[in-house]
C-alpha positions as CSV (number, residue, x, y, z in Angstrom):
1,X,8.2,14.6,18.3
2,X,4.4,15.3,16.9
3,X,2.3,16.3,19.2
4,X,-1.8,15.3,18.4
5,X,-1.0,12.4,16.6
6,X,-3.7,10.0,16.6
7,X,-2.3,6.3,18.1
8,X,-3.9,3.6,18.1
9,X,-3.6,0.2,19.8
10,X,-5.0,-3.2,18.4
11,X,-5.0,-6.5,20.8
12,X,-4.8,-8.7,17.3
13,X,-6.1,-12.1,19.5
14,X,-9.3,-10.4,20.1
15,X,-9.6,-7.7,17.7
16,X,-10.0,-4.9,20.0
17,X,-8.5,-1.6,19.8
18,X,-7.5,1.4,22.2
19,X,-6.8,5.1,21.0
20,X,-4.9,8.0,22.9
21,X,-3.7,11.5,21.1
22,X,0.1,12.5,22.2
23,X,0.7,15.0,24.3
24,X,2.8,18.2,23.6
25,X,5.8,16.2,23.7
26,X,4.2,13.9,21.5
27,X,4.4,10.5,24.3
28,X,1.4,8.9,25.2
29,X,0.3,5.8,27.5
30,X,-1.8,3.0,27.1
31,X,-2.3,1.8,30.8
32,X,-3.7,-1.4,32.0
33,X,-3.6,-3.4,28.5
34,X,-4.5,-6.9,28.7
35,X,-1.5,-9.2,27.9
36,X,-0.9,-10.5,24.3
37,X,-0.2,-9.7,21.0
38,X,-0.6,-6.3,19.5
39,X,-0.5,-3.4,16.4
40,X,0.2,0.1,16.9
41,X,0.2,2.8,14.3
42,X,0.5,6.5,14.4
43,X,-1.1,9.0,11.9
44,X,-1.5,12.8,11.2
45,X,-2.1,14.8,9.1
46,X,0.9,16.2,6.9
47,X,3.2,13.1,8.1
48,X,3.4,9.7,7.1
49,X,1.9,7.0,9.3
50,X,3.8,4.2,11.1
51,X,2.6,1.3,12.0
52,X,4.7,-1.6,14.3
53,X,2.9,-5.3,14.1
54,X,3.8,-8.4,16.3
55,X,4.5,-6.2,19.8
56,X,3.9,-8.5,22.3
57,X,2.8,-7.2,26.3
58,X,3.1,-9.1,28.9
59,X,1.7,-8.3,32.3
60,X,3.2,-5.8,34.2
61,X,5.7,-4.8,32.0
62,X,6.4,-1.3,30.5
63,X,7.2,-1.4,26.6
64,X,8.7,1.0,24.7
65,X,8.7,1.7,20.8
66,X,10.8,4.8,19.3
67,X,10.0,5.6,16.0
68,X,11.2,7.4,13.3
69,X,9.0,8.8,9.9
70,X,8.5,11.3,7.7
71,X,9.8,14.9,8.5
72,X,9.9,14.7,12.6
73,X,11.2,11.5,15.8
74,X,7.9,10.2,17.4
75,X,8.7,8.3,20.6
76,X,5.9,6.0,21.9
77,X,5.3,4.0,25.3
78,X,2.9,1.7,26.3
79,X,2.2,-0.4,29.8
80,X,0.6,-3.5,30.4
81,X,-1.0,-4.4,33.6
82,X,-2.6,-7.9,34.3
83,X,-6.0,-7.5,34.4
């Protein structure tokens, strides 16, 4: 887990993009995201970043992403709501 990681959320269709830190635990939420396709990545300093392409949301539907880099687990969520 890393907490204070920088993530960031890019709707690729319209090339708009969302940031959030994570928490303590190092999870985070992105709520009430338009449906379609997206990029995440995840940076900070002292680890390496990871980035995830061609996640696709769909309205009201929770997503998840786990990820795994450098020296520690990151896990990730996201939500999509229809707008």
């Amino acid at each position: 887990m890393i907490a204070d990681a920088t993530v960031k959320l890019t709707n690729v269709g319209e090339n708009t993009s969302l940031e959030a830190v994570t928490d303590s635990n190092g999870d985070y939420a992105f709520r009430n995201t338009k449906a379609g396709r997206y990029t995440i990545s995840v940076s900070r300093t002292g680890f390496r970043s990871f980035t995830v392409t061609d996640i696709v949301l769909v309205a009201r539907e929770t997503s998840r992403v786990d990820a795994q880099r450098g020296h520690a687990a990151q896990s990730l969520a996201r939500n999509a709501a229809s707008n």
